[in-house]
matplotlib code that plots the C-alpha trace (Angstrom):
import matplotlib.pyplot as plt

x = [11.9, 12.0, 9.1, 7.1, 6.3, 6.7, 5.2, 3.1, 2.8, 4.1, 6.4, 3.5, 1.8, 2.4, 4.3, 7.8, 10.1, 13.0, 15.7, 19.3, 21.2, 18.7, 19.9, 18.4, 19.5, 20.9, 18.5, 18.7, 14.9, 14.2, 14.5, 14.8, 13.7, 14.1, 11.4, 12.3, 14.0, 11.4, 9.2, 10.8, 10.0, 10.4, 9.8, 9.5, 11.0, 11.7, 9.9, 10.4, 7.8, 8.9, 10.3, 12.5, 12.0, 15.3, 14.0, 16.2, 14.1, 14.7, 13.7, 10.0, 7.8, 7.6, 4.9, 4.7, 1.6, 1.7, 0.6, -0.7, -1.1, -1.5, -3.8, -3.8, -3.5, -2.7, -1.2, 2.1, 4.2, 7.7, 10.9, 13.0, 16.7, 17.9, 22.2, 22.2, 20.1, 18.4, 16.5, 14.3, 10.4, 9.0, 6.4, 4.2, 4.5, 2.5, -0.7, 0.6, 2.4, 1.8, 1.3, 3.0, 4.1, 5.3, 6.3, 5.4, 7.2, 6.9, 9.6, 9.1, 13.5, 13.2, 17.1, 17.9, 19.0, 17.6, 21.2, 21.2, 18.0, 19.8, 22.6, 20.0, 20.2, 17.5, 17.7, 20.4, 19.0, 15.5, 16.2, 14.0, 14.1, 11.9, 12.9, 12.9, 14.2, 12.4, 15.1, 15.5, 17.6, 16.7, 18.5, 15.4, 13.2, 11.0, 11.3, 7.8, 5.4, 4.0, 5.3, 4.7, 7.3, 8.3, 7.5, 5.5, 2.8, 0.2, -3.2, -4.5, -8.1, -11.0, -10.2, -12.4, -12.1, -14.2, -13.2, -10.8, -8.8, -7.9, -7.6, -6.0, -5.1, -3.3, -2.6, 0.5, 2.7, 3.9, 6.3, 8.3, 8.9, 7.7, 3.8, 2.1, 0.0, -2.4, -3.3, -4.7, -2.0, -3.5, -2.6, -3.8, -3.2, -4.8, -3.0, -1.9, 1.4, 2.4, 0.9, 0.9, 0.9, -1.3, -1.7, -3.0, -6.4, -8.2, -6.3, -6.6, -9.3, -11.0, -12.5, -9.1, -6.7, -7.8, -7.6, -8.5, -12.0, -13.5, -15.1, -17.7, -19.2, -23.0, -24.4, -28.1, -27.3, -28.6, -26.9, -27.3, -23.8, -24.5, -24.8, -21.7, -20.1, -17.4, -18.1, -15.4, -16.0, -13.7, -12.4, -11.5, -9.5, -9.5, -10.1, -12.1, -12.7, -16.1, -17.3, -17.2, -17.9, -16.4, -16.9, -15.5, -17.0, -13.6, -13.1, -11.4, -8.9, -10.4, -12.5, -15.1, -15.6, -19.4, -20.1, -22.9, -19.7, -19.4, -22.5, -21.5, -20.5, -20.4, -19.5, -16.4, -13.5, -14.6, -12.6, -12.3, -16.3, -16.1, -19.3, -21.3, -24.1, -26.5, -28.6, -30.8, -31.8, -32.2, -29.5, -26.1, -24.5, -21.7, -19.5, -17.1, -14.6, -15.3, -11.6, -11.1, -14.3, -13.6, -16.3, -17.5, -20.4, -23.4, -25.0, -27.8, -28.1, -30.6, -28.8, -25.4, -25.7, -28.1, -27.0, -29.0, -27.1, -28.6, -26.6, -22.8, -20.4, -17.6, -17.9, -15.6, -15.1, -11.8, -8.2, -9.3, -5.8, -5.2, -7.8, -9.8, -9.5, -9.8, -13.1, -14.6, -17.3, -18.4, -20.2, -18.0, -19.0, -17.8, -15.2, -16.6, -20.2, -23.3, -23.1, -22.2, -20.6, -20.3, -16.3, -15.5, -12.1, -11.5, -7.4, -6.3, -3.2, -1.4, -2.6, -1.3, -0.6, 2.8, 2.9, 2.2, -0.6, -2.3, -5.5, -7.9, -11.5, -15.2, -16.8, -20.5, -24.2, -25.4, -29.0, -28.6, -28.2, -26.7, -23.9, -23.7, -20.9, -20.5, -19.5, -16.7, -17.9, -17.9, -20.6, -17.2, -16.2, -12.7, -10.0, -9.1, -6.2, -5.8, -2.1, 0.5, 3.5, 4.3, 4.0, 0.4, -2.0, -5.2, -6.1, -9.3, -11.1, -11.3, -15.2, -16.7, -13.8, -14.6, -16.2, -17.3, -13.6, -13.2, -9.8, -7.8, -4.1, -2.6, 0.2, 3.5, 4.9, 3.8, 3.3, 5.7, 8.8, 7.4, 8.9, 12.1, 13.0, 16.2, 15.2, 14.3, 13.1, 10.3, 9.3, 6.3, 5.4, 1.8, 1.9, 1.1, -2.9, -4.5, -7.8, -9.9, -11.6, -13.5, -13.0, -13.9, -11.4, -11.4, -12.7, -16.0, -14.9, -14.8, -11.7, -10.6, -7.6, -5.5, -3.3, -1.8, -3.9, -3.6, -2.4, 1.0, 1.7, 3.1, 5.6, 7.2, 10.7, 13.4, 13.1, 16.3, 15.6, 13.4, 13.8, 11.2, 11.9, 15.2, 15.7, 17.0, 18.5, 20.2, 23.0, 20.8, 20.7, 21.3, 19.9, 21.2, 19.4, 19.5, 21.6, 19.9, 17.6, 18.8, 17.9, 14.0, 12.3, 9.1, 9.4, 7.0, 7.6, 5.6, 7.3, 6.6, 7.7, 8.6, 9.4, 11.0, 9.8, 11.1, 12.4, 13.9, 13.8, 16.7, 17.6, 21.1, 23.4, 27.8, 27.5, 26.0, 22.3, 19.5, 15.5, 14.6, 10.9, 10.4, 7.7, 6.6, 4.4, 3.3, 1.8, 0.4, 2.9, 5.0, 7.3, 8.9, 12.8, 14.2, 16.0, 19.2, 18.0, 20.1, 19.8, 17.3, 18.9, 16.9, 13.6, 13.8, 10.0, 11.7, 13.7, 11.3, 9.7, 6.1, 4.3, 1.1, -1.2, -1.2, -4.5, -3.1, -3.3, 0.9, 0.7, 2.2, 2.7, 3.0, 4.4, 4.9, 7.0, 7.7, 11.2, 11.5, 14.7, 12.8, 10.3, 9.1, 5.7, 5.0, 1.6, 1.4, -1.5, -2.9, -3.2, -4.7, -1.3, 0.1, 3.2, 4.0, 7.3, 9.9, 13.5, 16.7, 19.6, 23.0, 23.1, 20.8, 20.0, 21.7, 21.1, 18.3, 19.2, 16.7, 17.0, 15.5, 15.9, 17.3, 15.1, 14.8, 12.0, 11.4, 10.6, 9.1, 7.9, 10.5, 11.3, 12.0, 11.5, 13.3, 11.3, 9.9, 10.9, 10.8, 6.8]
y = [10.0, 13.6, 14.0, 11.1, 12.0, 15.6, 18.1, 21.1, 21.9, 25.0, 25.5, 26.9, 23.6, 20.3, 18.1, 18.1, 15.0, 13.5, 11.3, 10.2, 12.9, 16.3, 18.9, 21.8, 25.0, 24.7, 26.5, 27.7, 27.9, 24.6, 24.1, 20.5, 20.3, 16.8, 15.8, 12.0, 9.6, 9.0, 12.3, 15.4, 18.5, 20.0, 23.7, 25.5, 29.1, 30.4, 30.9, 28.9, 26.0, 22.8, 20.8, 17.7, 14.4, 12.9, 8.9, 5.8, 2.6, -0.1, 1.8, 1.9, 4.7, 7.3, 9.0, 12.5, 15.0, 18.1, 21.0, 24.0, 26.8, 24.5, 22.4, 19.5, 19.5, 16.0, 12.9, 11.0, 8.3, 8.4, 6.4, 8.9, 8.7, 7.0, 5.9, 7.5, 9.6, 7.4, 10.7, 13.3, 13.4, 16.9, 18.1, 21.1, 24.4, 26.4, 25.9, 26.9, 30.4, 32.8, 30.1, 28.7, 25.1, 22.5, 18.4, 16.9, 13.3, 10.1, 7.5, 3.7, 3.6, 3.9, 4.8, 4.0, 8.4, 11.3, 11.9, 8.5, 9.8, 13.1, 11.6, 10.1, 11.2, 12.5, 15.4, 16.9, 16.8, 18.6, 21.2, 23.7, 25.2, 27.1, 24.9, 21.0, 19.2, 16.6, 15.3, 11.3, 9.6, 6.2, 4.0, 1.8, 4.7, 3.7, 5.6, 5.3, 3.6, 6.0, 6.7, 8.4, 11.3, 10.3, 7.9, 4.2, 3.9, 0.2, 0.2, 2.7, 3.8, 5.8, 5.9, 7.8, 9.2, 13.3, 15.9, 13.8, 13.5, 10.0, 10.4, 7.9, 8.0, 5.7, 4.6, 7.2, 7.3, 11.2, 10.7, 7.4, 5.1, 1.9, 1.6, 4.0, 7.4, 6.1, 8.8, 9.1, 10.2, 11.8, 12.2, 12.8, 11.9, 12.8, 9.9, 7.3, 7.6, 11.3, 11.7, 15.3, 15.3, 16.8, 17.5, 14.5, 14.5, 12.8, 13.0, 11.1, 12.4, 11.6, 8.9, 7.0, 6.4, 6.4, 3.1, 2.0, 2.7, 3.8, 7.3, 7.5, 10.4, 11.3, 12.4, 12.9, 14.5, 11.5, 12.5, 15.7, 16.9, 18.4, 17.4, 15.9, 15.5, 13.1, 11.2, 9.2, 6.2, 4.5, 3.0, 5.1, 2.7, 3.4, 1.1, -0.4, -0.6, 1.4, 3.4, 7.4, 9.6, 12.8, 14.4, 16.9, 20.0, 20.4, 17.2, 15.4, 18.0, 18.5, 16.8, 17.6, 14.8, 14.0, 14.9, 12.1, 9.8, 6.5, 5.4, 1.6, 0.1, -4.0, -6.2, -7.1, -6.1, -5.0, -2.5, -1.5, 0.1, 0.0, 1.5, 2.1, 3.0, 0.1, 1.5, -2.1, -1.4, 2.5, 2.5, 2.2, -0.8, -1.3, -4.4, -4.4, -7.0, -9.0, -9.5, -12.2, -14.0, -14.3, -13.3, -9.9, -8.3, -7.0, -3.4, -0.8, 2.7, 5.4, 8.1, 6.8, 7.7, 4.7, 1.1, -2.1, -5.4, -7.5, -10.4, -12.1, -14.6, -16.5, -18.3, -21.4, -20.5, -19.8, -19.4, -19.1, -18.8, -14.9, -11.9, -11.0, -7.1, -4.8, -6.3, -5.1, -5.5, -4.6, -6.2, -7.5, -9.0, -12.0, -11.7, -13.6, -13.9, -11.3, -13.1, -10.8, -11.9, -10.0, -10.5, -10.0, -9.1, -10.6, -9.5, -11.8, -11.7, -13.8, -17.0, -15.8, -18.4, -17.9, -16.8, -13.9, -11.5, -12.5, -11.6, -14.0, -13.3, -14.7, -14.8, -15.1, -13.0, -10.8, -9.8, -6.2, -8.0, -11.3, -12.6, -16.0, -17.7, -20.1, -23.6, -26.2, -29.2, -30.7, -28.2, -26.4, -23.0, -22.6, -20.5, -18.1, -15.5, -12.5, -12.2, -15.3, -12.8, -12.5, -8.5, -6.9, -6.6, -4.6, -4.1, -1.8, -0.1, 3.3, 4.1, 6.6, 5.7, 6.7, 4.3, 1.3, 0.6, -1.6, 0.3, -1.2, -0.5, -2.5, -2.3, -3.4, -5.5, -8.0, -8.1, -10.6, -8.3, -4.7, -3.1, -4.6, -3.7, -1.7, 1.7, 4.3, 7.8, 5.9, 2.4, 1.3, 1.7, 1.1, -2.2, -0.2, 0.4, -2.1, -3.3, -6.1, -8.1, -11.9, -15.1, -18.7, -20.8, -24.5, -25.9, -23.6, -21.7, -17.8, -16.1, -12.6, -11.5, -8.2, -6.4, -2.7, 0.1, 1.6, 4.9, 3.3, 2.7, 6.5, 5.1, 3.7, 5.5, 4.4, 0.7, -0.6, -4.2, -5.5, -9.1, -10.9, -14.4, -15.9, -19.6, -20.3, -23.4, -24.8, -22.6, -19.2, -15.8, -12.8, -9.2, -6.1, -4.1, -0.7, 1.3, 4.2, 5.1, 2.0, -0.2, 0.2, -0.9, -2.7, -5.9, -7.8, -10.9, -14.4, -17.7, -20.5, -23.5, -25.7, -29.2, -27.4, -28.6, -25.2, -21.8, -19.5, -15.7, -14.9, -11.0, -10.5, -8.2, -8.6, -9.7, -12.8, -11.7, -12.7, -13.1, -16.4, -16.3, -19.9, -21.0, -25.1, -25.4, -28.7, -27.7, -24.2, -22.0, -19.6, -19.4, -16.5, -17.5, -14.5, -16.3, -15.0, -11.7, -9.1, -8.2, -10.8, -11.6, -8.8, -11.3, -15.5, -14.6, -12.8, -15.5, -17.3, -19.2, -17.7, -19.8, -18.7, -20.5, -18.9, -20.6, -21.1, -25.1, -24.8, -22.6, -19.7, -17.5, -13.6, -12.4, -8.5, -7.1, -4.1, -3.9, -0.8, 0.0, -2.8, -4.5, -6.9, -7.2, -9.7, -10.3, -13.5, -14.7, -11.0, -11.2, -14.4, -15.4, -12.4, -12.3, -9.1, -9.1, -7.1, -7.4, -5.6, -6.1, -4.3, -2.9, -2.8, -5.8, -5.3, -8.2, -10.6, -14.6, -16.4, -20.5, -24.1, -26.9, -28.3, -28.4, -25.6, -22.9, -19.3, -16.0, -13.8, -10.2, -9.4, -5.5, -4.2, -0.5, 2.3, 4.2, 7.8, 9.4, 13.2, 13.3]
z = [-8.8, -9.5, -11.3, -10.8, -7.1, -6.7, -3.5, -3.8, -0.7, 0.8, 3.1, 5.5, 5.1, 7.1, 4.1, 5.4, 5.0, 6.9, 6.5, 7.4, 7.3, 7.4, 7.7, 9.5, 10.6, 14.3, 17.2, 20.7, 20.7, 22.1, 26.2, 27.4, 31.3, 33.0, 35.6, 36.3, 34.7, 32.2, 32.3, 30.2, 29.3, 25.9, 25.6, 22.2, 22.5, 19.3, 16.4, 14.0, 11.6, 12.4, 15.6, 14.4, 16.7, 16.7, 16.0, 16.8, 15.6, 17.8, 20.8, 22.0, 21.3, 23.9, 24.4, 23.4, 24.8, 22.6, 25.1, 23.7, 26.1, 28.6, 27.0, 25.4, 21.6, 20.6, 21.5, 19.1, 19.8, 18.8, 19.3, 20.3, 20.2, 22.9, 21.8, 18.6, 16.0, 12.7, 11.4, 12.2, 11.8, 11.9, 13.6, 12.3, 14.4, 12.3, 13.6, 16.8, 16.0, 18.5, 21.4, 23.9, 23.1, 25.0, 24.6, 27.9, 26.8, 28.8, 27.7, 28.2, 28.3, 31.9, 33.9, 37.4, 37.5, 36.2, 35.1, 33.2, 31.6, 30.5, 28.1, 25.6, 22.2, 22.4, 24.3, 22.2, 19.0, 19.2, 16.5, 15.0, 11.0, 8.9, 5.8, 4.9, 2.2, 0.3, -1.8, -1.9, 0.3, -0.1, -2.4, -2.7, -3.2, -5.8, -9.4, -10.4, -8.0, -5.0, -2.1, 0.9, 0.7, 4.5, 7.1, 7.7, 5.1, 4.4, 3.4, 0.9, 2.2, 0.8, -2.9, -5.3, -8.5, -8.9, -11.8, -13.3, -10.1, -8.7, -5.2, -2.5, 0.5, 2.5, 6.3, 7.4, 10.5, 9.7, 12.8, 12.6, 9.6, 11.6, 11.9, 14.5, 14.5, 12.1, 9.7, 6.0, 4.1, 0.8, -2.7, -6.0, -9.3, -13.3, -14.8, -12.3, -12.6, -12.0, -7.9, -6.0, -2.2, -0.1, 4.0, 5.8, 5.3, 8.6, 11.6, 15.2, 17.6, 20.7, 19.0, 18.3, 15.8, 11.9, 10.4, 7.4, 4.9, 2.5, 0.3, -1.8, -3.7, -2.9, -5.1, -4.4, -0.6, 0.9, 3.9, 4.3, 4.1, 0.4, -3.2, -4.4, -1.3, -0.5, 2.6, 4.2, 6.4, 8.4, 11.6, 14.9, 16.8, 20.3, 23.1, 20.7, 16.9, 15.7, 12.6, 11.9, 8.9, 7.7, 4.5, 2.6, 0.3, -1.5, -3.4, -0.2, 0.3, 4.0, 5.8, 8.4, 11.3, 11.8, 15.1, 15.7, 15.6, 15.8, 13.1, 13.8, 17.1, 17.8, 20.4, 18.9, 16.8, 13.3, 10.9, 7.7, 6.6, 2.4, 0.9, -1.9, -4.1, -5.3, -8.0, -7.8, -4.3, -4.2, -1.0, 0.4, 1.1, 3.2, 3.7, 7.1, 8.3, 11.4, 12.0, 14.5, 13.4, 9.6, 8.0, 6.4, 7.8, 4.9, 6.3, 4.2, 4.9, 3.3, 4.8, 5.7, 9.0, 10.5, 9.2, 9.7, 9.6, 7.1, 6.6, 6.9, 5.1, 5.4, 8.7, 7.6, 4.1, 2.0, 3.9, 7.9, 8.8, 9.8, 10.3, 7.3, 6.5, 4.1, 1.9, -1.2, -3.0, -6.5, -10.0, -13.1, -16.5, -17.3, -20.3, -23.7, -21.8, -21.1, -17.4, -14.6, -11.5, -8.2, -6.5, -3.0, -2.3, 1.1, 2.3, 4.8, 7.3, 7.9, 5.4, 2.4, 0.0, 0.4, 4.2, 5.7, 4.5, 0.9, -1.1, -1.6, -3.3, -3.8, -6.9, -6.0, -6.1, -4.7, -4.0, -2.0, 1.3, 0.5, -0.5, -1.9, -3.2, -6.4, -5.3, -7.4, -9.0, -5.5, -4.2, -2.2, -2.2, -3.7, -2.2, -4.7, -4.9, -6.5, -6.5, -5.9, -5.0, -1.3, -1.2, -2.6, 0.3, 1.4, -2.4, -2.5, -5.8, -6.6, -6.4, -9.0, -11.6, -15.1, -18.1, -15.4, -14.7, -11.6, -10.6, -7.6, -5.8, -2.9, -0.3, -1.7, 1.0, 3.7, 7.3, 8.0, 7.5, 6.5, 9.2, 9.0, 4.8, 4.3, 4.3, 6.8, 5.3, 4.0, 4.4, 2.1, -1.8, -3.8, -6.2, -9.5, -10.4, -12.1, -13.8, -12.6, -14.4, -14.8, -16.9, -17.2, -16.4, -18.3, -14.9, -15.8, -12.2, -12.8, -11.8, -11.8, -13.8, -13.2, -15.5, -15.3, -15.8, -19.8, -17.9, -17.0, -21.2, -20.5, -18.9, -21.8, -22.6, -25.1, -26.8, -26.0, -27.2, -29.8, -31.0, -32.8, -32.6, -30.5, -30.2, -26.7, -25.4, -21.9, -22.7, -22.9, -24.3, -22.1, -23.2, -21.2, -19.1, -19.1, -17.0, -16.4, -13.2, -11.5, -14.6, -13.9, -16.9, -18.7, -20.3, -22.6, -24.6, -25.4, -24.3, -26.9, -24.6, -27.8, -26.1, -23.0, -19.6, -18.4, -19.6, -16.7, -17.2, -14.7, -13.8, -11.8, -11.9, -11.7, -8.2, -8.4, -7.4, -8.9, -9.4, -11.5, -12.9, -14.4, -16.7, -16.3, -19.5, -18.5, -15.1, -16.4, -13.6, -13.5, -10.1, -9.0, -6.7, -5.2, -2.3, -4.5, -4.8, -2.5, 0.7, 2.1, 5.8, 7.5, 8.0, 8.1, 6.0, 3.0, 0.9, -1.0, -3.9, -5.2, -7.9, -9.7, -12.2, -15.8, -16.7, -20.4, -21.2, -21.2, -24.8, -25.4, -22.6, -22.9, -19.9, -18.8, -16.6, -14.4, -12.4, -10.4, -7.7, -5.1, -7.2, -9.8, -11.1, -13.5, -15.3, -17.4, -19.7, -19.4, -16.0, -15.3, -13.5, -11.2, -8.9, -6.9, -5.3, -3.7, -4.3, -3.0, -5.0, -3.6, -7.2, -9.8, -12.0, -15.4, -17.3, -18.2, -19.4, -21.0, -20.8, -20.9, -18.8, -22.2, -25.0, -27.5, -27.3, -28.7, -27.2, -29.4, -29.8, -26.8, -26.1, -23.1, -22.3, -20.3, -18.1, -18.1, -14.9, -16.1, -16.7]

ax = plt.figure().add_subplot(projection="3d")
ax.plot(x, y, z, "-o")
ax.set_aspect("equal")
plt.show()
């Protein structure tokens, strides 16, 4: 991933990574003083940018009060070392030069002595340098999908799209690679595939932690922060869960907190504000999760400051088995119709149709305070889900994106294990960007289809295969892979089923592990096993079998594929039938067989595609 994810921040600015194995110029300028057997003392002497935390993940966080001429700056949490060293995180001294600075830490890894307390790892490896290195670590690094360059990363927040910039940011933990310190992360992108990083962008204050929300451009200074501002709104999390603003005057590079914070406050938990313009009503609307009580909360706002509650849905509707989060909601047409349909996206955890955290969506109207949901043929509101693959979660839309397209990204992984997947400098990629859009099913219920955004065609690299028609029986054909960058790769091919009851796509490698996609023509699915996969012993959650509906009467089937270094991403029936999962095989996959359950079928128009890494 070399060029696909690359920095631009200097070395004066806070993007620093970490991983196993840093290395850092050794320091004297760091003096450890012990006040008890869980209070410490951490004082910076010399001069240097950046204070490494030596981490050790299966400790708890301690608690780490950054002191700044004997006030306090800021609160992290960390998991410092306590028996051996994981990696480093860094923490930016630059802000601080010509201060005095000191960690006043309280650990929860309480010792009977202070001299107990004294031999943890801790203690020994606080190290100051004035440079970092961001080169990968991580075999399961992804090659083309983003990435935080260090640390815990899930929902991506406040997307818009201003001066032919896509923008996202994305909940960060810039101090540990397990879920804490919630931050938005920010990067930026001109073609969705090539993304700069920037400084975090909003920061915890007084107010809490930052969780997760939304942007929005405003155009007509309804709020009085300026023409063509971007104004962020999302959830401090503090004792409780309420709604701030900030906005920014340099395309979201910074961001000012609004000082009349919190706009929204309720009697109960409710996160995740996503806003925007209705051009019906002449106002803003803003949808917000009521988390425990399932159901999405419907606010308007002339100004964006004072919101009245107009309405709510859900209560007792769709999967009611987790938390509802992340919502969004926006207009579509109706492919092959001049009908237009309003979708809520409604991510839920855990209830996923496959356990764990899952996307499920409303197809409805909306009147500018209402929503209203269509019904089945038995006056019911179906479930509905966006993506049958265990790991795409808290998909949101870019707002503002060019020529009407409904633009969307999600979380790559899934509650259930995300903390626990093999790697440690990062933990955490975005599914790749995709289009939404609608379509009649044969029931007559409208559903919404997905596929990957046009951008990502400049991906494409060498055409290693290109078969136009091969006959394929129980016995199989098997096409190679190729071998470099890990065997990442784009496939596309139809599946004519013939009088097969099954054909298998299977991808392994020489050791035996494998992913088997299988097409059931006769039931209109396509299942995803990757209980085979790799490494899959690290969560009881992560072996599974994922099964999606390709809406296509058991025809042909054209089916496309995306395998990066931990992922598969297929797209059948263009899009009507998605499965996002991740995979970690001990080496790369090298091969792909093609089989029936017996009878003879066809797949035609297959190639399969390196990958442009060097963009």
């Amino acid at each position: 991933m070399k060029a696909i994810i690359k920095s631009t921040i200097s070395i004066a600015a806070v993007y620093m990574a970490c991983m196993t194995g840093f290395t850092v110029m050794a320091s004297d300028g760091v003096k450890v003083e012990h006040l008890g057997t869980n209070n410490t003392l951490v004082r910076v002497v010399g001069d240097s940018k950046y204070l490494m935390l030596p981490v050790q993940e299966a400790y708890d966080d301690a608690t780490v009060n950054v002191v700044v001429d004997g006030k306090l700056d800021r609160t992290i949490y960390v998991r410092l070392a306590k028996s051996k060293v994981d990696y480093s995180m860094p923490l930016d001294l630059t802000p601080y030069k010509g201060h005095d600075v000191v960690l006043n830490i309280v650990t929860s890894q309480n010792r009977s002595t202070v001299r107990e307390a004294k031999e943890d790892a801790c203690w020994s490896n606080f190290q100051l340098t004035d440079s970092i290195d961001v080169t990968n670590q991580e075999k399961y690094r992804p090659a083309y999908h983003h990435t935080p360059l260090y640390g815990w990363m899930n929902d991506p927040n406040g997307m818009f799209y201003k001066d032919g910039k896509w923008h996202l940011y994305y909940q960060w933990n810039p101090y540990g690679s397990k879920w804490q310190n919630m931050t938005w992360g920010h990067s930026s992108s001109s073609d969705l595939v090539n993304w700069e990083h920037h400084p975090a962008a909003i920061e915890p204050n007084g107010l809490g932690s930052v969780f997760s929300g939304s942007s929005a451009i405003d155009h007509e200074n309804s709020a009085g922060f300026g023409k063509d501002a971007v104004i962020a709104m999302y959830t401090s999390a503090g004792a409780s869960q309420i709604q701030s603003l900030a906005y920014s005057h340099d395309n979201g590079n910074t961001f000012t907190i609004y000082p009349g914070n919190p706009v929204i406050t309720l009697e109960s938990e409710a996160r995740d504000p996503n806003m925007f313009w209705n051009p019906d009503t002449k106002h803003w609307t803003l949808i917000l999760a009521h988390a425990l009580d399932k159901e999405m909360l419907i606010f308007t706002s002339h100004d964006m400051k004072e919101w009245t509650l107009q309405s709510s849905f859900g209560k007792g509707l769709g999967a009611q088995d987790g938390v509802w989060e992340c919502p969004d909601l926006f207009e579509l047409p109706v492919d092959g119709t001049d009908r237009k349909k309003w979708v809520l996206l409604c991510n839920i955890n855990p209830g996923g149709p496959f356990g764990g955290s899952g996307i499920q969506y409303f197809i409805g109207d909306f009147d500018g305070k209402t929503f209203t949901a269509d019904t089945d043929a038995n006056g019911s509101v179906p479930t509905k889900w966006l993506d049958y693959g265990k790991d795409n979660y808290a998909i949101v839309s870019w707002s503002d994106a060019p020529d009407n397209r409904r633009t969307a990204i999600g979380w790559m992984s899934n509650w259930q294990y995300a903390a626990e997947v093999p790697t440690k400098q990062f933990r955490s990629a975005n599914t790749l960007p995709r289009e939404i859009s609608l379509f009649t099913g044969a029931d007559g219920q409208i559903y919404a289809a997905s596929v990957p955004s046009p951008e990502l065609n400049a991906l494409r690299g060498k055409e290693i295969v290109n078969a136009k028609s091969v006959s394929v029986n129980k016995k199989g054909k098997t096409f190679s892979l190729p071998a470099e960058n890990d065997g990442v790769c784009e496939i596309i091919m139809n599946i004519e089923p013939g009088k097969a009851g099954s054909l298998s796509l299977t991808f392994s490698n020489d050791k035996g592990e494998k992913s088997v996609m299988t097409y059931a023509p006769n039931y209109e699915t396509l299942s995803f096993d990757r209980r085979e996969s790799g490494i899959v012993d690290f969560s009881q959650d992560f072996p599974a079998v994922t099964t999606t509906p390709v809406f296509n009467g058991g025809r042909t089937l054209p089916v496309r594929i995306f395998v990066d270094r931990a992922s598969i991403e297929v797209f059948a029936n263009d899009g009507k039938g998605v499965m996002t999962n991740l995979v970690f095989p001990t080496e790369p996959y090298n091969k792909l067989t093609v089989n029936t359950d017996g009878a003879s079928a066809k797949i035609k128009n297959l190639k399969i595609f390196t990958i442009n890494t060097e963009k």
